[in-house]
C-alpha positions in Angstrom: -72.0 -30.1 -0.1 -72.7 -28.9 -3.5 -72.2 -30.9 -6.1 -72.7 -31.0 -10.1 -72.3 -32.7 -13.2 -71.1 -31.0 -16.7 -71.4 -31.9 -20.0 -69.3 -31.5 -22.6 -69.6 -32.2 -26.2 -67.3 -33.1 -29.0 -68.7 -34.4 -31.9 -70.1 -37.8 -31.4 -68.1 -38.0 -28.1 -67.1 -36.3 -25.7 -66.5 -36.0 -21.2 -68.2 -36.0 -18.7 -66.9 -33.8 -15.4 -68.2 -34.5 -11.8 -68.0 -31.7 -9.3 -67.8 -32.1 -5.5 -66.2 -29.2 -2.8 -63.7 -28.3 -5.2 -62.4 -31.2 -6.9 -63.3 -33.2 -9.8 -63.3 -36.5 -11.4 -63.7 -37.0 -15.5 -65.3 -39.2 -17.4 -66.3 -40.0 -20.9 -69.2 -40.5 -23.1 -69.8 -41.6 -26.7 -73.1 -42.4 -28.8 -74.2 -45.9 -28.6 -76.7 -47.7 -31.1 -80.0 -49.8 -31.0 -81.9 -48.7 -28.0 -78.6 -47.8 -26.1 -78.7 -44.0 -26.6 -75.0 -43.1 -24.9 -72.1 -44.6 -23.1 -70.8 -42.9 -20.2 -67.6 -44.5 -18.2 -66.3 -42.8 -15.2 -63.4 -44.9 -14.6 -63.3 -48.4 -13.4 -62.8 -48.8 -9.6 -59.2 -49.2 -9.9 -59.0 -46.2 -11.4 -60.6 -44.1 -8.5 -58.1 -45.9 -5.8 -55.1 -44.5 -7.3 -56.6 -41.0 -9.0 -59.4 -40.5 -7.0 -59.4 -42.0 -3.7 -61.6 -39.3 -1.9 -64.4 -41.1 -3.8 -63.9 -44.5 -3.6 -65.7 -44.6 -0.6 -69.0 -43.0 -2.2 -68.8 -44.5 -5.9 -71.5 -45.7 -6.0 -73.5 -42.6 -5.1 -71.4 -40.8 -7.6 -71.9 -42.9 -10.0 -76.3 -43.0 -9.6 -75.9 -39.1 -9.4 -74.4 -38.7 -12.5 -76.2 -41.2 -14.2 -79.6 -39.0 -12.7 -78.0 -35.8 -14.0 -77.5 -37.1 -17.5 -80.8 -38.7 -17.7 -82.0 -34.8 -16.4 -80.0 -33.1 -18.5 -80.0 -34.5 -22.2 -81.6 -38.1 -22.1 -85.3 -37.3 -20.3 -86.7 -40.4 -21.9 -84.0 -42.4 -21.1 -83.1 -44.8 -18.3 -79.7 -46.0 -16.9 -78.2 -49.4 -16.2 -74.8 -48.9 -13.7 -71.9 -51.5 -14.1 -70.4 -50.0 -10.5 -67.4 -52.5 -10.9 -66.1 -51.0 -14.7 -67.9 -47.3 -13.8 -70.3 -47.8 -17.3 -73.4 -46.2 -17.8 -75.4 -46.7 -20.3 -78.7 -44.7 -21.2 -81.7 -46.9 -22.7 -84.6 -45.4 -24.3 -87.6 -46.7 -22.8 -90.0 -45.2 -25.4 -92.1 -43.5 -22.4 -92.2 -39.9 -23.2 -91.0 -37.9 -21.0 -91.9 -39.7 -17.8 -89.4 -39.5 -15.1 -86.4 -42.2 -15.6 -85.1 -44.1 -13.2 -81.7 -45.7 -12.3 -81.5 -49.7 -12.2 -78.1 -51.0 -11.6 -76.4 -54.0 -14.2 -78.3 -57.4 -14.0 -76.0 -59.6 -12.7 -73.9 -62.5 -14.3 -76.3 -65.1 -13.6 -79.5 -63.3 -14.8 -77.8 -62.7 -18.0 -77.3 -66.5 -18.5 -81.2 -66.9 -17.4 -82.4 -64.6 -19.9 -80.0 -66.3 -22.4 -81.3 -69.6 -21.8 -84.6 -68.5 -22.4 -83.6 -66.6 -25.5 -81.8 -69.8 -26.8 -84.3 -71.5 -28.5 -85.2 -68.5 -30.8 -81.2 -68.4 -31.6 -81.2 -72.1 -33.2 -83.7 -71.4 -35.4 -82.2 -68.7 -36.7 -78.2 -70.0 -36.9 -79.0 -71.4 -40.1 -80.2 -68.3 -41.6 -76.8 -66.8 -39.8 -74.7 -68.8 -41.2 -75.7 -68.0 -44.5 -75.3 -64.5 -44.0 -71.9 -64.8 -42.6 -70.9 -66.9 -46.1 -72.4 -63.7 -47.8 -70.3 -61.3 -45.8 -67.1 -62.9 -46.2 -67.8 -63.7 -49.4 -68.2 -59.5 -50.0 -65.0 -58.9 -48.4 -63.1 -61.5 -50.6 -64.1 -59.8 -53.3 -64.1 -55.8 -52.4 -61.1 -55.7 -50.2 -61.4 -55.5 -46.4 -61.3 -51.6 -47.0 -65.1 -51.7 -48.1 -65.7 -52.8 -44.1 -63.2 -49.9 -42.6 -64.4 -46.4 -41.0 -61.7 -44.2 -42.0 -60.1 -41.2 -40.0 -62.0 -37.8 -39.9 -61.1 -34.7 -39.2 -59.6 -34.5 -35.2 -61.5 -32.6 -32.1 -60.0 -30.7 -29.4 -59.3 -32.8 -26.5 -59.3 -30.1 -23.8 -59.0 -26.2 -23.2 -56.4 -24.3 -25.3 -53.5 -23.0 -23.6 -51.2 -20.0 -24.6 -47.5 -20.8 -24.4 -44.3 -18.8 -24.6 -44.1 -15.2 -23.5 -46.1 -12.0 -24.7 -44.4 -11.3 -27.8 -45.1 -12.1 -31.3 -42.5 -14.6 -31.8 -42.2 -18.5 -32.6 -41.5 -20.1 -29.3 -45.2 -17.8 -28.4 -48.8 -19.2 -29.5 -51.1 -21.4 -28.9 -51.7 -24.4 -28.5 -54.2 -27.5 -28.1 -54.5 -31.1 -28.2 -56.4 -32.7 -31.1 -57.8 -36.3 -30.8 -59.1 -38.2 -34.0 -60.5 -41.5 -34.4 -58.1 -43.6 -36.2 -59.8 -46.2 -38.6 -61.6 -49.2 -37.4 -63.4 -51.9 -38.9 -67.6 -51.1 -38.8 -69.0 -51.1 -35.2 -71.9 -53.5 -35.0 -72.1 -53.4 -31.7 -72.5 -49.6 -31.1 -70.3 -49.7 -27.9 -66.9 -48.9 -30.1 -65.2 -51.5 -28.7 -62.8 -51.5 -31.9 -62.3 -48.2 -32.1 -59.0 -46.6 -30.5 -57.6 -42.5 -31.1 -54.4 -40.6 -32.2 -53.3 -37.2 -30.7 -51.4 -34.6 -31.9 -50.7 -30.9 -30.6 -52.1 -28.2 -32.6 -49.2 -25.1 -32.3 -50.6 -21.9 -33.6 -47.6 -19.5 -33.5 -48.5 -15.2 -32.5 -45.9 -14.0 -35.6 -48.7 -15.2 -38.4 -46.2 -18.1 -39.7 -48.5 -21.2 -40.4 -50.0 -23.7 -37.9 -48.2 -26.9 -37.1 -49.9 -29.9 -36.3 -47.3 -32.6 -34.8 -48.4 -36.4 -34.4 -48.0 -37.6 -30.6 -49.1 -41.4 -30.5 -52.0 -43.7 -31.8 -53.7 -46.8 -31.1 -55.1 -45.3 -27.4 -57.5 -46.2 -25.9 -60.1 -43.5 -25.7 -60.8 -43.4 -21.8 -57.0 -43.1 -21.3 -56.8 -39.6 -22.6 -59.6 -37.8 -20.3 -57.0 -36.3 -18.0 -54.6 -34.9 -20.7 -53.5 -31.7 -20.5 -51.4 -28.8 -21.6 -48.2 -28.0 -18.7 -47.2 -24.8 -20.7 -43.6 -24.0 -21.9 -40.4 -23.5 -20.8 -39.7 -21.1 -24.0 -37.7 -24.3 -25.5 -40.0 -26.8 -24.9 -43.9 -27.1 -24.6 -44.6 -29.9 -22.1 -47.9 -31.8 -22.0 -49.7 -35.0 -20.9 -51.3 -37.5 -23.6 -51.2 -41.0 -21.7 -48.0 -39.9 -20.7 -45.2 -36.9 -20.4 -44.2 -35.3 -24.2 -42.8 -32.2 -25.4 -42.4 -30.5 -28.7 -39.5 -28.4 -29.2 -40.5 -24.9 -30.7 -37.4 -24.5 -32.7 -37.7 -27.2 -35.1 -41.5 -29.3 -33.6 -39.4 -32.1 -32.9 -41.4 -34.6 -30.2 -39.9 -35.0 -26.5 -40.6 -38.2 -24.9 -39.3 -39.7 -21.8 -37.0 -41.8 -23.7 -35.4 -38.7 -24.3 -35.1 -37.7 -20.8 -33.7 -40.8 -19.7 -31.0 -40.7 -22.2 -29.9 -37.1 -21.0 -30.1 -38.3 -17.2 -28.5 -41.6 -17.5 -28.4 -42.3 -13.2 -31.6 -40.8 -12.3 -34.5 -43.3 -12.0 -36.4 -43.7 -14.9 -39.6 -44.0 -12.6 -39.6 -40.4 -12.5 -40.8 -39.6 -16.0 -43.9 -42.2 -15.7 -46.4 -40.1 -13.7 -47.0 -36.8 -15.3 -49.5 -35.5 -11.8 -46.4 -34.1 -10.4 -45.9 -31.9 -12.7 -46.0 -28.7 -14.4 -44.0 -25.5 -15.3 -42.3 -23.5 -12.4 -40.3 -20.7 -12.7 -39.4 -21.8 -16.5 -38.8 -25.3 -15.9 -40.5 -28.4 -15.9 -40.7 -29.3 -12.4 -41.6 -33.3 -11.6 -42.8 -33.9 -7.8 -43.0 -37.5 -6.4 -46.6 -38.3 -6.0 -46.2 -38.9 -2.2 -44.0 -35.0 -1.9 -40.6 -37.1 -0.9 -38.9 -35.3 -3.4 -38.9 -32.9 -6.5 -36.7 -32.0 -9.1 -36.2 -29.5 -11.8 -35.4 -29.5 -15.9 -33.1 -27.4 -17.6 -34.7 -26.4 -20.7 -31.6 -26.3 -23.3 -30.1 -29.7 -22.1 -32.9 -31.3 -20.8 -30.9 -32.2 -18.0 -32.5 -32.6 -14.0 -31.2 -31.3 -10.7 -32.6 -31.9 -7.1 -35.0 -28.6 -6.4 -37.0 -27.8 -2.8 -40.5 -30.1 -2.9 -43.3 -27.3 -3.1 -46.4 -28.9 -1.6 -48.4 -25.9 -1.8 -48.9 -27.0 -5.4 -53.1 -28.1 -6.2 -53.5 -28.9 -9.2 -53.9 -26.5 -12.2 -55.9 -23.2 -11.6 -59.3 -23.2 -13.8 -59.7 -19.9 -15.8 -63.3 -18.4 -16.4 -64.6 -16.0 -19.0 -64.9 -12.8 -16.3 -61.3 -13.4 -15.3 -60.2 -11.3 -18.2 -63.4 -8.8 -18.2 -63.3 -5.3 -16.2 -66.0 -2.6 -15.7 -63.1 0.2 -16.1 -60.1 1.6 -15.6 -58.1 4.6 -13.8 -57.3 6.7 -17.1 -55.9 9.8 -15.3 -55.5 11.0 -11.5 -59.0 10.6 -9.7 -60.2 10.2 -13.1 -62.3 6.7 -14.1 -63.8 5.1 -17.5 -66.2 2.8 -17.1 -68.5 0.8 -19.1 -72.3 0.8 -17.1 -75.8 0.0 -18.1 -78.5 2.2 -16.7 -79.1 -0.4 -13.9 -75.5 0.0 -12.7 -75.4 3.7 -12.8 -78.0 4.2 -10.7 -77.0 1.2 -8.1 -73.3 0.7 -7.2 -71.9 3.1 -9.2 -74.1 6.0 -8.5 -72.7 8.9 -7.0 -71.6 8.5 -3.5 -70.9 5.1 -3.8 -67.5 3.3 -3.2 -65.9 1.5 -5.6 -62.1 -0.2 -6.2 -59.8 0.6 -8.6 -60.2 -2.7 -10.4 -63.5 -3.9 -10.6 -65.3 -7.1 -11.8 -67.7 -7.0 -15.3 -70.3 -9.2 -14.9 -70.9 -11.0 -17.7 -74.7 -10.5 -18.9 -77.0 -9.1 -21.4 -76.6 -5.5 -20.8 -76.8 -2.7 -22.7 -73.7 -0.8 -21.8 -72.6 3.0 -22.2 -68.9 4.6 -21.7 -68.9 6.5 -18.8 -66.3 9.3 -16.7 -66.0 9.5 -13.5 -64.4 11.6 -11.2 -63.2 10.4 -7.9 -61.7 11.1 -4.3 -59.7 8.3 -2.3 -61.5 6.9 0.9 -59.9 8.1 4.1 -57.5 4.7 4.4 -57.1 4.9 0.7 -58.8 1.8 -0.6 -62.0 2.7 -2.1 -62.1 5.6 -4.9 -65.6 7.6 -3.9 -67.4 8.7 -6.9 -67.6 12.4 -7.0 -69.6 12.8 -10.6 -70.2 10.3 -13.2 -72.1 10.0 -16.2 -72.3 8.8 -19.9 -70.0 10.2 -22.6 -72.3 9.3 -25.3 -74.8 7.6 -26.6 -73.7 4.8 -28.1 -74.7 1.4 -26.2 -72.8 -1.9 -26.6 -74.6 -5.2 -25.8 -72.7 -6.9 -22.4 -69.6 -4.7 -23.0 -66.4 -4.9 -20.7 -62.8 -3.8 -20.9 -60.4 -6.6 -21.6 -57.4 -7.5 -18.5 -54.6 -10.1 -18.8 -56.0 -11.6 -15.5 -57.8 -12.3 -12.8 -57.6 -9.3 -10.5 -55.6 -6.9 -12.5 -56.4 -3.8 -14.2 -57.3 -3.5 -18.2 -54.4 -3.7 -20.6 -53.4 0.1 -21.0 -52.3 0.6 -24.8 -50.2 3.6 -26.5 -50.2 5.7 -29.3 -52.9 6.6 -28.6 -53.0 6.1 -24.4 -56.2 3.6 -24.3 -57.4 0.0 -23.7 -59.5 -2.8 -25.6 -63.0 -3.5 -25.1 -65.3 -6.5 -26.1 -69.0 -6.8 -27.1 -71.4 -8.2 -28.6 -72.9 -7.4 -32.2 -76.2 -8.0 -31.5 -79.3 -9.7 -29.5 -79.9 -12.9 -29.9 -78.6 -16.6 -31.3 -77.0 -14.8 -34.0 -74.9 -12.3 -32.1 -70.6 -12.1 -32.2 -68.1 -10.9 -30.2 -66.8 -7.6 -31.2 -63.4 -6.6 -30.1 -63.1 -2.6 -30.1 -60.5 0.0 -29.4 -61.1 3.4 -27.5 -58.6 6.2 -26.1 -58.3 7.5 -23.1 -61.5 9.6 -23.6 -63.6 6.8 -25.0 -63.5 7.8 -28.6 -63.6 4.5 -31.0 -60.4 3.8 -32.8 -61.3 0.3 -34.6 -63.8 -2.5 -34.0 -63.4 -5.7 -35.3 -65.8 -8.5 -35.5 -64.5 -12.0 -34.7 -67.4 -14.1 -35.8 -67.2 -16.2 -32.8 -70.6 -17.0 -31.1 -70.5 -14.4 -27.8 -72.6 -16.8 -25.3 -70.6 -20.0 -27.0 -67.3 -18.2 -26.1 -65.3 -20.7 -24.6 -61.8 -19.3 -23.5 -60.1 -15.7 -23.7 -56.3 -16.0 -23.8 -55.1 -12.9 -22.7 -51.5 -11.2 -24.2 -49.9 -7.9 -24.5 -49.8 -7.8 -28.3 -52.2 -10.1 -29.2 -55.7 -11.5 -27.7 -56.9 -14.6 -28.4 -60.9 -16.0 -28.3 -61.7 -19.6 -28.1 -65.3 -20.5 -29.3 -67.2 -21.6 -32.1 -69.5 -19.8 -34.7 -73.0 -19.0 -33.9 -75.6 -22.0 -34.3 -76.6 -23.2 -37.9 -79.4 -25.8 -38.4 -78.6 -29.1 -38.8 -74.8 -28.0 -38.8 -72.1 -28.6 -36.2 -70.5 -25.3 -34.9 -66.7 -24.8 -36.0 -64.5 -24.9 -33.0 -61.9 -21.8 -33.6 -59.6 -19.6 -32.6 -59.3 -16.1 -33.4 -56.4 -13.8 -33.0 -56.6 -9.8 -32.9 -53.7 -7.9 -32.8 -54.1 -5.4 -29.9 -52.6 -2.6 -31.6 -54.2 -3.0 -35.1 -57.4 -5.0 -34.9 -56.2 -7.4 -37.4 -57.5 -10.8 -37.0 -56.5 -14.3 -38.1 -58.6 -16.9 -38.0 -57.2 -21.0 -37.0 -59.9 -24.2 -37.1 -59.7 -26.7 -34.5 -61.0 -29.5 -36.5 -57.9 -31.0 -38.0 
């Protein structure tokens, strides 16, 4: 069975994701200090049982593989000690180059105390010299003010993917949105292992009509390994539901916070137990529906009172659907009867869209390094009527964009037809290279440019498109500068206009 092990990175921080037949289990990693490189923890054991009991059974090969894929991936010179029991790993530099690492698991209690013993005799002879230094210290912090010794807050990160809320239209209860964790201040770290050191989250509401972004505090004082499974539900056009250790909601009229409290106060005989375990739940048919973990039961919230009813249990529910870039990318679109616009690179015209060929109405864009040309095509329905069989096809004119593809609202569908004029949106990328953005461009029916617009988002760092019906939005940061971390954003271009706005996710 295939399995992997992504990285992702957030500052100093960030998670960890293991991959295995379809489902997942997240961890998190920070920076450590002395020879301790990184801390990663996947969870203690405890955890698995009651989130992740399909891999209790094998945690301890899960755990060595991601430690090896770590170690392979960004820490070559590096070797990793396994505390199976808590799920830490942490990476030690070994100062060998870049020899192959290997994987040792914890030293257990007892060899600690033996290697203690031994190191004892060193310790005495320098407690004297400690002691002194500890009279300095406090001595400092008498007279500067404990403040001296405190690492203040910085600017939050995103904690997971953006999601868009609300419907289609420009309005106020329609943005989007994402959660923003920030370190709140903590005395120094000596240790390097942050022990100290707990987060705040908030939800970052960027509204479609241009009014300005909201960030609302959620809770502080967490503890950082809580927060690796919180998510974004979505909205119920009143409400936008999430999970930060626990079920909130922000109301979009006035970004007021939700909290089960709430819920219990507006469903005074229904067990509070049903607001502890956010798993069950997500947004269905405009609610927020909440499913016992064991499928017993299910029920449903009505967005203006807040109030719950008894609703069917739907166990076909599996979690939340993961979105890629290509889900919103298309090769072309039906413009007219029999009549196709595409966007091809040499390659493709003389391969699977070559005359004679077969092709669907909808199909795929892969997303590469391609030079691309606007292309027509006429075509003829297959006998049964679901292929389109190209007839004549061939380049409009001579104008090639780098890994071009028409923009779609999903998976599957066709590209976002627009009017006045009849056309759709296409995205690109401004040049070769480090240094090259994504372009967002309009063209007619007849693939004559209207606008282009460039977003200044990295195009191979592009991290999410949000797709709308007035307004597209990019998730990514800017291209690579030495030395420099890359601005997480997001970008919004008006689909009829090309006007952009431009929101940082560093908060």
């Amino acid at each position: 069975m295939t399995r992997s092990v992504s990285i992702i990175e957030q500052g100093r921080e960030g998670r960890v994701r293991y991959s295995e037949g379809g489902r997942s289990l997240d961890g998190y990693w920070e920076f450590g200090g002395g020879d301790v490189v990184a801390i990663v923890n996947a969870g203690t054991r405890e955890d698995w049982s009651r989130m992740h009991p399909w891999a209790v059974e094998q945690r301890a090969g899960i755990l060595r593989f991601i430690a090896d894929e770590v170690i392979r991936q960004r820490a070559p010179a590096c070797i990793a000690e396994i505390d199976e029991q808590r799920g830490d790993i942490l990476l030690r530099q070994t100062g060998g180059g870049t020899a192959r690492a290997t994987v040792r698991s914890v030293p257990p209690p007892q060899a600690k105390a033996t290697a203690f013993v031994r190191r004892y005799s060193k310790l005495k002879a320098l407690f004297a010299i400690g002691l002194a230094v500890v009279a300095l210290i406090v001595g400092g912090i008498y007279w500067a003010g404990k403040k001296v010794f405190m690492v203040t807050a910085v600017s939050g990160i995103p904690l997971n993917e953006c999601v868009r809320y609300g419907g289609h239209d420009q309005s106020r209860n329609s943005g989007i949105a994402s959660l923003i964790r920030t370190t709140d201040p903590h005395p120094v770290e000596i240790s390097g292992r942050g022990a100290s050191t707990t987060a705040s989250v908030s939800i970052l509401l960027i509204p479609l009509d241009g009014s300005s972004a909201q960030v609302v505090p959620v809770a502080s004082g967490l503890n950082g390994n809580s927060l690796g499974l919180s998510r974004i539900m979505g909205s119920d056009l009143h409400t936008l539901w999430f999970d930060a250790a626990g079920l909130c909601g922000v109301r979009l009229s006035d970004y007021e916070l939700i909290t089960p409290e709430d819920l219990r106060k507006a469903n005074p005989t229904l067990d509070p137990s049903w607001w502890e375990d956010p798993r069950g739940m997500r947004i269905a048919d405009g609610r927020l529906y909440v499913m016992r973990i064991d499928r017993s039961a299910a029920i449903a919230v009505d967005p203006a009172t807040l109030r719950a009813a008894d609703v069917p249990v739907d166990p076909s529910h599996n979690g939340l659907q993961t979105y890629s870039i290509t889900d919103q990318l298309a090769a072309g679109l039906i413009t007219a009867p029999n009549t196709w616009l595409g966007l091809l690179s040499p390659e493709e015209l003389a391969g699977e869209f070559s005359v004679g060929k077969y092709i669907k109405a909808v199909e795929n864009a892969a997303d590469n390094k391609q030079l691309r040309r606007l292309c027509t095509a006429q075509l003829e329905p297959s006998s049964d009527g679901r292929y389109l069989n190209i007839l004549r096809i061939a380049p409009i004119a001579d104008a090639e964009y780098l890994n071009a593809a028409f923009l779609r609202l999903g998976r599957g569908s066709e590209p976002l037809r627009l009017k006045d004029p009849d056309g759709a949106l296409m995205v690109h990328t401004s040049a070769p290279g480090l240094q090259g953005t994504l372009i967002v461009s309009r063209v007619d029916a007849q693939g004559r440019l209207i606008w282009s617009t460039d977003t200044g988002l990295d195009r191979f760092a592009l991290k999410q498109i949000l797709p709308g019906t007035d307004v597209f939005a990019f998730v990514g940061t800017r291209p690579k500068v030495e030395g420099k971390l890359s601005e997480p954003l997001v970008v919004l271009v008006n689909n009829a206009s090309g006007a952009l706005t431009c929101h940082s996710l560093w908060r």
